[in-house]
C-alpha positions as CSV (number, residue, x, y, z in Angstrom):
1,X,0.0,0.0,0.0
2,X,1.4,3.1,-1.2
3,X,1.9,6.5,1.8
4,X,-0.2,8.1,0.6
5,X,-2.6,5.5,1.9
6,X,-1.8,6.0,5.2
7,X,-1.9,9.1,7.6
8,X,0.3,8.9,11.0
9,X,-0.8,9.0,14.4
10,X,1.1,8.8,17.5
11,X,0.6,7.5,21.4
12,X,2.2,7.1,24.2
13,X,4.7,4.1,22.5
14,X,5.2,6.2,19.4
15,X,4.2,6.8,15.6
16,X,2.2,4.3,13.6
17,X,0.5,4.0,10.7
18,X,-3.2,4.1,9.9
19,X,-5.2,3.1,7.0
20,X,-6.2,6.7,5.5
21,X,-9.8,6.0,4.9
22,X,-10.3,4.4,8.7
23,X,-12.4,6.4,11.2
24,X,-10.6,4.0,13.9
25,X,-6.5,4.9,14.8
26,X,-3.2,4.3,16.5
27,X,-4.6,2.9,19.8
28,X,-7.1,0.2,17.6
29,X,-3.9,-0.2,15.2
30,X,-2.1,-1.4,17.4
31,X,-4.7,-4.0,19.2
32,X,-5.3,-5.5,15.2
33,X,-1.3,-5.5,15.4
34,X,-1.5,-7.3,18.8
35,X,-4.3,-9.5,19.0
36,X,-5.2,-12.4,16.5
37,X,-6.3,-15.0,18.7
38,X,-10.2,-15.8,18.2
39,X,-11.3,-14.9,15.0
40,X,-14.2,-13.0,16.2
41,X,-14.3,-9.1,15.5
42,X,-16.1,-6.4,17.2
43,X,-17.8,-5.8,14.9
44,X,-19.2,-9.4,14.2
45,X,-21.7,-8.2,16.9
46,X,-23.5,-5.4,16.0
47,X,-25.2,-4.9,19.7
48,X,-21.9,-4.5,21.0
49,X,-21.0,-1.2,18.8
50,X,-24.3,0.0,19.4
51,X,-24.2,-0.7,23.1
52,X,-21.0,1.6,23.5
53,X,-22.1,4.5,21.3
54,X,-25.4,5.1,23.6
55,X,-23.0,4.2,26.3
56,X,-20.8,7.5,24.6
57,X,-24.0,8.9,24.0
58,X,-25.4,9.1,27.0
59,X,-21.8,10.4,28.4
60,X,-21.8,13.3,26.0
61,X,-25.1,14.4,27.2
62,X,-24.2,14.5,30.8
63,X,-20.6,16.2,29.9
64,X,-22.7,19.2,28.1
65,X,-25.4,19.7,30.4
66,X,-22.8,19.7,33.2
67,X,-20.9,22.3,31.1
68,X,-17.9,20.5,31.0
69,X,-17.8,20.1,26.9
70,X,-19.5,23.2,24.8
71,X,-22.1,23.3,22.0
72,X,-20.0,22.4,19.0
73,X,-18.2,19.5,19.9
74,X,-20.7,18.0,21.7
75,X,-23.7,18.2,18.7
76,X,-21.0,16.4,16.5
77,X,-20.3,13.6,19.2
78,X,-24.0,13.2,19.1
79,X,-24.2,12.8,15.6
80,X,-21.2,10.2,15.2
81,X,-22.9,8.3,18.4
82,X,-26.5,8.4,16.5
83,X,-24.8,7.2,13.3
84,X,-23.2,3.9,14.9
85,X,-26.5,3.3,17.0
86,X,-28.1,3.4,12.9
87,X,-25.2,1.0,12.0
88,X,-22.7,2.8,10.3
89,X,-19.1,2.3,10.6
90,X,-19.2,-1.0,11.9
91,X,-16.7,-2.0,9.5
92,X,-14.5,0.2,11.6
93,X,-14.5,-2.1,14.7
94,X,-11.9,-4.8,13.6
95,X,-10.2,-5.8,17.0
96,X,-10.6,-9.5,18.1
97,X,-12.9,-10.2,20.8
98,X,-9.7,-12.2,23.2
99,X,-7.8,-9.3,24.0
100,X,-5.5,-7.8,27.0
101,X,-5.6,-4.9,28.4
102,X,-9.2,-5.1,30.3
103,X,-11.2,-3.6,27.0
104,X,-9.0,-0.9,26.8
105,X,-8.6,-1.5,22.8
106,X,-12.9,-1.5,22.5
107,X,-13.5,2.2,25.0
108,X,-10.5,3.7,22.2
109,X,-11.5,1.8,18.9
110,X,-15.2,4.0,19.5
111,X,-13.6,6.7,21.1
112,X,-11.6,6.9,17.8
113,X,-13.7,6.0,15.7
114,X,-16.6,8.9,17.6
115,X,-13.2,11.7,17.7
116,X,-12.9,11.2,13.9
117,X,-16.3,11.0,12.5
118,X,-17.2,14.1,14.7
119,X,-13.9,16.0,12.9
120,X,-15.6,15.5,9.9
121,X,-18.7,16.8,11.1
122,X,-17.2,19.9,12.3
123,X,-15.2,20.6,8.8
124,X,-11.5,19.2,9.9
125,X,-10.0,16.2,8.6
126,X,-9.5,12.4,10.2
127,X,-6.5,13.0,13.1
128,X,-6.8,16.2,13.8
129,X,-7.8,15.2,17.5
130,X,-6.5,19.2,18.1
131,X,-10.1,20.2,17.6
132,X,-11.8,16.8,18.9
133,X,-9.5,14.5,21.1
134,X,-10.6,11.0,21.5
135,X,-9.1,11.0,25.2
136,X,-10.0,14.6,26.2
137,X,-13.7,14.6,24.7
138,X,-14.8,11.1,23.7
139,X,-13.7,9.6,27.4
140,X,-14.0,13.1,29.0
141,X,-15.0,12.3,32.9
142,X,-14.6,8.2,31.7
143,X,-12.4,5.2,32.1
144,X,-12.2,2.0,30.2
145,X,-12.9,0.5,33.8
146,X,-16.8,2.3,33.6
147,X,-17.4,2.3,30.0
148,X,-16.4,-0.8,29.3
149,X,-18.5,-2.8,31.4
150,X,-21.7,-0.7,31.2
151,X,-21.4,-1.4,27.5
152,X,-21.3,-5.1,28.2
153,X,-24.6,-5.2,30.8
154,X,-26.4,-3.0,27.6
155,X,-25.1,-5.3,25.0
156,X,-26.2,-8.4,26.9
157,X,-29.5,-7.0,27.8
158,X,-29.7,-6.3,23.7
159,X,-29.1,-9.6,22.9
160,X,-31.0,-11.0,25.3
161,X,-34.0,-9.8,24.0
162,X,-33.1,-11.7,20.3
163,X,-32.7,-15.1,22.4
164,X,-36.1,-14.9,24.3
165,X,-37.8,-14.2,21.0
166,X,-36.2,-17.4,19.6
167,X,-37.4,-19.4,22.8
168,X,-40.6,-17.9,22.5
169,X,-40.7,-19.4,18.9
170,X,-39.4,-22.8,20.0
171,X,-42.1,-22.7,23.4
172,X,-44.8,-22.2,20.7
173,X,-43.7,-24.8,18.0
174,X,-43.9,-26.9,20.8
175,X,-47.5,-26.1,21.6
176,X,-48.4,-26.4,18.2
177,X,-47.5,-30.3,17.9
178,X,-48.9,-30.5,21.6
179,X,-51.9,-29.9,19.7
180,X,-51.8,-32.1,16.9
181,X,-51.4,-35.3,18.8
182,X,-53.0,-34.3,21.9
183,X,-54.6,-37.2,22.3
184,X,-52.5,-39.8,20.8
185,X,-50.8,-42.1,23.5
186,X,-47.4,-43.5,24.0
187,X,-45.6,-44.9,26.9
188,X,-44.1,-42.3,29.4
189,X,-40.6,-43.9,30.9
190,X,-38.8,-43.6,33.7
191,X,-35.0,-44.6,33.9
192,X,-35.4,-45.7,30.3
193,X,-38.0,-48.7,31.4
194,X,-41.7,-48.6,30.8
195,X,-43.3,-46.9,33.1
196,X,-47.3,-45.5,32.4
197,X,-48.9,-44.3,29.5
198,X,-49.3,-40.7,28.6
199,X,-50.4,-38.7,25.2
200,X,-47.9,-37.1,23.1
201,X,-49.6,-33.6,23.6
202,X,-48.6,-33.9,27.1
203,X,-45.4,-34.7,26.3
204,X,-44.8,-31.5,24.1
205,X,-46.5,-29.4,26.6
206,X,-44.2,-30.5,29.2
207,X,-41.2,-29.4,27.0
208,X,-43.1,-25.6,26.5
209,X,-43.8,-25.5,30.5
210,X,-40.3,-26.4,31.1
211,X,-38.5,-23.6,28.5
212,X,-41.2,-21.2,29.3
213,X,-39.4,-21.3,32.9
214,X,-36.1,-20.4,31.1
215,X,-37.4,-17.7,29.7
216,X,-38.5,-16.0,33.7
217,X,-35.1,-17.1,35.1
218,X,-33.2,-15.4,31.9
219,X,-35.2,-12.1,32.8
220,X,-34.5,-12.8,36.5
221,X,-31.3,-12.4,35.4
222,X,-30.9,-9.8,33.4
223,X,-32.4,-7.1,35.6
224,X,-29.3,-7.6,37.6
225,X,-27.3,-6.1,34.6
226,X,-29.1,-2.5,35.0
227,X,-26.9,-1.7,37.8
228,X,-24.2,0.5,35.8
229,X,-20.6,2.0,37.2
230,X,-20.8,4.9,34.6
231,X,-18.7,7.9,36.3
232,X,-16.5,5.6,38.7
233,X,-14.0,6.2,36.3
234,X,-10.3,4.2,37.1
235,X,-11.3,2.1,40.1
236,X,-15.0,4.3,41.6
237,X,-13.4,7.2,43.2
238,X,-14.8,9.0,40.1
239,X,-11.6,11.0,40.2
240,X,-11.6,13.6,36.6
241,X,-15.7,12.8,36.5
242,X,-18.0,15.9,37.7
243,X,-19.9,15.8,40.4
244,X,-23.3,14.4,39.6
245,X,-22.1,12.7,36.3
246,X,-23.1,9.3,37.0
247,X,-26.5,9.5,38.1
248,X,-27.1,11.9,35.2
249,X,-25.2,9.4,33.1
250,X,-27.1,6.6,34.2
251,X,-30.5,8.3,33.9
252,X,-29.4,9.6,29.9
253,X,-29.1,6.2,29.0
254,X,-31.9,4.6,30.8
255,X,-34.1,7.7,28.5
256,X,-31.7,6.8,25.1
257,X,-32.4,3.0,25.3
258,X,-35.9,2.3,27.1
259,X,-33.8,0.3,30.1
260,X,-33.9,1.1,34.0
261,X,-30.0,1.8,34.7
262,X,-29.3,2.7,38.5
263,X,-25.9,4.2,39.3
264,X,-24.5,1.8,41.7
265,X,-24.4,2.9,45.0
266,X,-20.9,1.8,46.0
267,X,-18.8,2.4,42.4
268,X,-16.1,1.3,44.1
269,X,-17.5,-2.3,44.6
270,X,-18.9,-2.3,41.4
271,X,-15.9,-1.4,39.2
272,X,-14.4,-4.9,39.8
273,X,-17.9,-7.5,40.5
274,X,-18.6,-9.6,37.4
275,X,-21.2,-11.4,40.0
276,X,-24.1,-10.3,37.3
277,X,-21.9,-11.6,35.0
278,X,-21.8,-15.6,36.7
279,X,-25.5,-15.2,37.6
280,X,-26.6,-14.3,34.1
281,X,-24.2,-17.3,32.2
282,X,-25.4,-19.7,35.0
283,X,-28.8,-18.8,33.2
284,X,-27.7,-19.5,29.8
285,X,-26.0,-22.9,31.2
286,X,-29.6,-23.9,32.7
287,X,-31.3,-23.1,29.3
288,X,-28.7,-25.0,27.3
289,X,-28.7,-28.1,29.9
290,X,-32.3,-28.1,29.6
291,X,-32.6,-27.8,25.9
292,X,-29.9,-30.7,25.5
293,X,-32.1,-32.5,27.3
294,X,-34.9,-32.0,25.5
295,X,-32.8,-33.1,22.6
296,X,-31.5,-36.0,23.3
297,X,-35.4,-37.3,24.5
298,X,-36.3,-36.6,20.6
299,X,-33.0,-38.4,19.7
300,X,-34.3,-41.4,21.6
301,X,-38.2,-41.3,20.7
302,X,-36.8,-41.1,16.8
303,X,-34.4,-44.0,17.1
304,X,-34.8,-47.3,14.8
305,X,-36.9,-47.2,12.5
306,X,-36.8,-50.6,13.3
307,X,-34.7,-51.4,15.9
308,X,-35.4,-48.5,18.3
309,X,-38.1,-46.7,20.2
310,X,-39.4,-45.6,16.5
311,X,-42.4,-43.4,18.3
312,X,-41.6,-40.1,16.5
313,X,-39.9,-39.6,13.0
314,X,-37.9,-36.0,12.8
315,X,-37.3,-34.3,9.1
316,X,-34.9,-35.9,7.2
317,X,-32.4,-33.5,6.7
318,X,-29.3,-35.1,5.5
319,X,-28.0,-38.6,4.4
320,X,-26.8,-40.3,7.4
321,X,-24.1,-42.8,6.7
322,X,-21.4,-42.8,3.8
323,X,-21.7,-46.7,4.1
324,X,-24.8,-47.6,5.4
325,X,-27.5,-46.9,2.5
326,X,-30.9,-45.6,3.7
327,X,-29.4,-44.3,7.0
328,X,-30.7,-40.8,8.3
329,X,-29.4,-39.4,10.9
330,X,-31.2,-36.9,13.8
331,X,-28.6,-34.4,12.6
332,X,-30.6,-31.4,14.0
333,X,-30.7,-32.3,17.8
334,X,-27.6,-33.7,17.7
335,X,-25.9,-30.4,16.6
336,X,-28.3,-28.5,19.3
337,X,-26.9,-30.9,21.8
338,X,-23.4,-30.3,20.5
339,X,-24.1,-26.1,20.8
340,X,-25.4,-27.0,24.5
341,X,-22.2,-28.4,25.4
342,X,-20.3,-25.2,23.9
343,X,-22.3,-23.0,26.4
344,X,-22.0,-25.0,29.3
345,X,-17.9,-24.8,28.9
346,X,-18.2,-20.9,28.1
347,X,-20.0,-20.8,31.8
348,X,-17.2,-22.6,33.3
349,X,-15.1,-19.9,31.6
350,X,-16.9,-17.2,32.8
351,X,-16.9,-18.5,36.7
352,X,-12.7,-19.3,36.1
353,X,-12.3,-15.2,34.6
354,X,-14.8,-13.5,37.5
355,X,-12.6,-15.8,40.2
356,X,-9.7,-14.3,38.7
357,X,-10.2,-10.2,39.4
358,X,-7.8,-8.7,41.6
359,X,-8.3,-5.8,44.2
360,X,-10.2,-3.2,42.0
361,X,-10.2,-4.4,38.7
362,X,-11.1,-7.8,36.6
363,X,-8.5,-7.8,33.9
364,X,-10.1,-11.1,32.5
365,X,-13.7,-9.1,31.4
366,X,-12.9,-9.8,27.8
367,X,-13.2,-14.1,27.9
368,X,-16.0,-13.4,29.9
369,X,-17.5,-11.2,27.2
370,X,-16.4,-13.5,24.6
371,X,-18.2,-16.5,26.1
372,X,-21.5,-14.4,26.6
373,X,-21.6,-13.3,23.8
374,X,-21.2,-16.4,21.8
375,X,-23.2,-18.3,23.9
376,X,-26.1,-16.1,23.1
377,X,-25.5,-16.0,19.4
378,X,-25.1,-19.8,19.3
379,X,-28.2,-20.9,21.4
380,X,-30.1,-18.3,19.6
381,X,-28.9,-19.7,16.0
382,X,-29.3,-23.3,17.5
383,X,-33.0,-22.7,18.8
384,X,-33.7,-21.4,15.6
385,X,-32.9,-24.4,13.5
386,X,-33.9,-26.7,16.1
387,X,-37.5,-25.0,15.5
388,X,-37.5,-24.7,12.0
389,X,-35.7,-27.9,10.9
390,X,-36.9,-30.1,13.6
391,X,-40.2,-29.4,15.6
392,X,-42.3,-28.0,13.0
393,X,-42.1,-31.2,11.3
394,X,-42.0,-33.6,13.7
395,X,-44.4,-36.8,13.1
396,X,-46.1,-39.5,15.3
397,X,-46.1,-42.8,14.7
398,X,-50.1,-43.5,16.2
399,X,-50.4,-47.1,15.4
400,X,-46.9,-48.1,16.3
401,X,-47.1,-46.1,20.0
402,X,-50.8,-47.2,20.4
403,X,-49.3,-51.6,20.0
404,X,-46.6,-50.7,22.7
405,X,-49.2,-49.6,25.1
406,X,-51.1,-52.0,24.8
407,X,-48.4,-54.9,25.0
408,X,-46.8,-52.8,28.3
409,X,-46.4,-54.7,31.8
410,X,-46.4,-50.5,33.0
411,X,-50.0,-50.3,32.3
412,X,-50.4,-52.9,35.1
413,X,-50.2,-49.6,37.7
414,X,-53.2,-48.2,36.9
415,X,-54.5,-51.6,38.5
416,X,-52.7,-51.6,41.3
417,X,-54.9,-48.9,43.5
418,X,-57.6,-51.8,42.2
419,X,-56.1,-55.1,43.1
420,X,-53.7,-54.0,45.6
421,X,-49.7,-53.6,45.0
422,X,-48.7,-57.7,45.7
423,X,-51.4,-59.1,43.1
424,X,-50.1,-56.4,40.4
425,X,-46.2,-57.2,41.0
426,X,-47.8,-60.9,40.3
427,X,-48.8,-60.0,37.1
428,X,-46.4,-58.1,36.5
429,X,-44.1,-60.9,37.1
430,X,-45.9,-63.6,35.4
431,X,-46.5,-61.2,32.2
432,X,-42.7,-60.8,31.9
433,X,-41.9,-64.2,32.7
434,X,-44.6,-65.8,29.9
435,X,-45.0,-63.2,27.2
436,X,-48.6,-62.9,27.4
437,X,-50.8,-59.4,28.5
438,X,-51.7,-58.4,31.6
439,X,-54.8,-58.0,30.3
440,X,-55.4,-61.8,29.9
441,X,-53.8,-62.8,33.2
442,X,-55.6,-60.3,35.2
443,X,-59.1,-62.1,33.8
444,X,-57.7,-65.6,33.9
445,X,-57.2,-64.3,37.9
446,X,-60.8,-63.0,38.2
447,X,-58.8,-60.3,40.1
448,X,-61.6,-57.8,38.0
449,X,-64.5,-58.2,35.5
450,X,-63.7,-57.4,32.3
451,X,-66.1,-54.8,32.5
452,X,-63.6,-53.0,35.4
453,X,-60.6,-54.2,33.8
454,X,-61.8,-52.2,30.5
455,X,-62.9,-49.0,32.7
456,X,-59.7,-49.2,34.7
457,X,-57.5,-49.0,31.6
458,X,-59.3,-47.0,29.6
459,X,-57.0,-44.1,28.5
460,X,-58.9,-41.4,30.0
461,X,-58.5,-42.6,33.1
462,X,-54.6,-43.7,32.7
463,X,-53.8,-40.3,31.6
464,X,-55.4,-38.1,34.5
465,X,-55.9,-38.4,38.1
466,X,-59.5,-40.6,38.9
467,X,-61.7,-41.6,41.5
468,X,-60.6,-45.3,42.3
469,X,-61.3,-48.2,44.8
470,X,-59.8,-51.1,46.4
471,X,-61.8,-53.8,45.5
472,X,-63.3,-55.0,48.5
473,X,-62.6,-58.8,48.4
474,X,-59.4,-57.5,48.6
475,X,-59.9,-55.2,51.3
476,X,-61.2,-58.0,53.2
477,X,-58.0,-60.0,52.5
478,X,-55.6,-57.4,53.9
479,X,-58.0,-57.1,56.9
């Protein structure tokens, strides 16, 4: 690339060159320069660039009305924070998400990135920080150590958001098939053995109660990342930060973004806790534990066709076997599962990185970003296709489902309130031992009429608590 490509800037280590047409410069420079460990960019998450520029936003706001930065320079902040919150110059936020230096590289990427786009605004070129200084104005009354982790809590809080919307369209696809075979029955099972009958709908409704809960502790959780440390500046003393800059701070961006931020009361404890942090991956953990759960039950109800449990069949969505003709594979849990397993290590992660803090500062906040963040783009992506690819087209196998009922030692508990516990582990017994139904033993016994027999298995009343009673023969017996 030829100088005249380049422009010079210089820090505290020295000159460097900068791409001409980049808004970003020497400080993000030399993070590209430094860090190439992930992969990941910035600006591969777009809630993250906006999160900082209201974050700036609501900074600038509170430096002007506090009369600490005047008209001009202020009105063109604005404008370069309202610009990335409308998603421009993202393509100027290239540092890797694994970095050192405690998110020092992101707070001067956008306060670069802000300082140069607002020298524009105001008629002077890209550099000239003479005019509009990315440390003096852009972090005026700020420190990495505040901004860095308020834009975090209102990045995850963003994000959040996408992932319950995701869950609420899994929670629903799951309703929808709850519906469809609501009354078709299957054998419910308990440490993989047959235990008693229950209908497919209830089955599918059970997986939308149990996500819907996910989605209560997730917001739980994420009201504990409104509490902000904007205006603690270094470590909370909020030394070079006005007096009343953080409350107003916190107040400017609850107004900018919808959100109830509180200044924390004690900055000082707040600059270094990542406890909102823990609590709100332990959430994400419980979701994906859950949902691999949920996933490997489909895995098992789908297996066979012929050798296996065979109750559901899941869209075919790839050829399963390079050798084995006519295989398919349950590719779409098992990739779900795989993302589940992701996110449960990313919590271990974040617990090892908030452990790791020292006296007033957590050095290690960038993993535990990292880890958030991809484990809330990856169980968003893999609820997504788990709903579209999967559940939607899920299908019951009626007949099949209705034969292994009906062939079931299990359904030989709905008898027992009936004929007592000791004659139905005789039948039981004798029905595992022979081959034959418990049906026909249970009449060969005259331990019921046929016509109880029929009422007492009758799937209405397996499926649903009943009126029963102990036959009283039997009653007299146990007298």
């Amino acid at each position: 690339m030829s100088e005249e490509k380049f422009r010079v800037e210089s820090d505290l280590l020295g000159e460097l060159k900068v791409p001409a047409e980049a808004y970003y410069g020497v400080q993000t420079q030399r993070a590209i320069n430094n860090y190439r460990i992930s992969h990941m960019k910035m600006r591969d998450y777009p809630d993250y660039i906006i999160a900082i520029a209201y974050v700036k936003l609501a900074a600038i706001q509170a430096n002007h009305a506090l009369g600490v930065i005047n008209d001009e320079i202020s009105a063109a902040i604005e404008q370069a924070c309202h610009e990335l919150i409308e998603g421009k110059m993202h393509e100027d936020f290239p540092i890797d998400m694994m970095q050192g230096g405690a998110g020092t590289s992101v707070n001067m990427n956008a306060n670069e990135v802000i300082a140069n786009r607002a020298l524009e605004i105001m008629g002077h070129k890209r550099g000239e920080f003479m005019y509009c200084s990315p440390n003096d104005h852009c972090n005026c009354g700020q420190s990495t150590n505040d901004v860095y982790p308020s834009t975090i809590r209102l990045a995850l809080i963003r994000m959040n958001k996408t992932l319950v919307a995701s869950l609420t369209g899994l929670i629903s696809a799951f309703r929808y098939k709850a519906g469809e075979y609501k009354k078709d029955i299957k054998m419910g099972r308990t440490q993989l053995q047959d235990a008693v009958p229950m209908t497919f709908g209830q089955e599918f409704n059970a997986y939308a109660d149990n996500l819907e809960e996910e989605i209560l502790n997730l917001d739980r959780n994420v009201q504990l990342l409104h509490e902000i440390n904007m205006g603690g500046t270094a470590i909370g003393t909020g030394l070079n930060a006005v007096p009343g800059f953080a409350e107003l701070c916190a107040a400017n961006l609850s107004k900018l973004t919808g959100e109830n931020f509180i200044s924390s009361p004690d900055l000082v404890e707040a600059t270094p806790d990542t406890g909102a942090y823990v609590s709100y991956s332990g959430a994400l953990k419980r979701l994906a534990v859950k949902l691999s759960k949920i996933c490997s039950d489909l895995r098992l109800m789908a297996s066979g066709p012929r050798c296996g449990l065979h109750e559901i069949n899941l869209p075919a969505m790839a050829p399963g076997s390079s050798i084995m003709p006519g295989k398919v594979n349950p590719v779409i849990p098992e990739v779900v599962n795989q993302t589940c397993f992701k996110v449960i290590g990313n919590d271990t992660t974040v617990s090892f990185a908030a452990e790791a803090g020292q006296l007033e500062l957590n050095v290690m906040e960038p993993v535990i970003t990292e880890c958030l963040f991809e484990s809330l783009c990856w169980l968003r992506n893999a609820i997504d296709t788990l709903t579209e690819k999967c559940i939607l087209g899920i299908t019951v196998n009626q007949e099949h489902c209705k034969e292994m009922v009906k062939n079931s030692i299990g359904i030989v508990t709905a008898l027992n309130p009936i004929i007592g516990y000791k004659n139905s582990t005789k039948v039981a017994k004798e029905a595992l031992e022979t081959g034959r139904s418990v049906y026909d033993i249970v009449l060969e016994k005259k331990l019921m009429t046929q016509e109880e027999l029929d009422n007492a298995l009758d799937p209405d009343n397996m499926l649903q608590s009943h009126s029963f009673r102990l036959k009283d023969d039997i009653a007299k017996v146990r007298q």
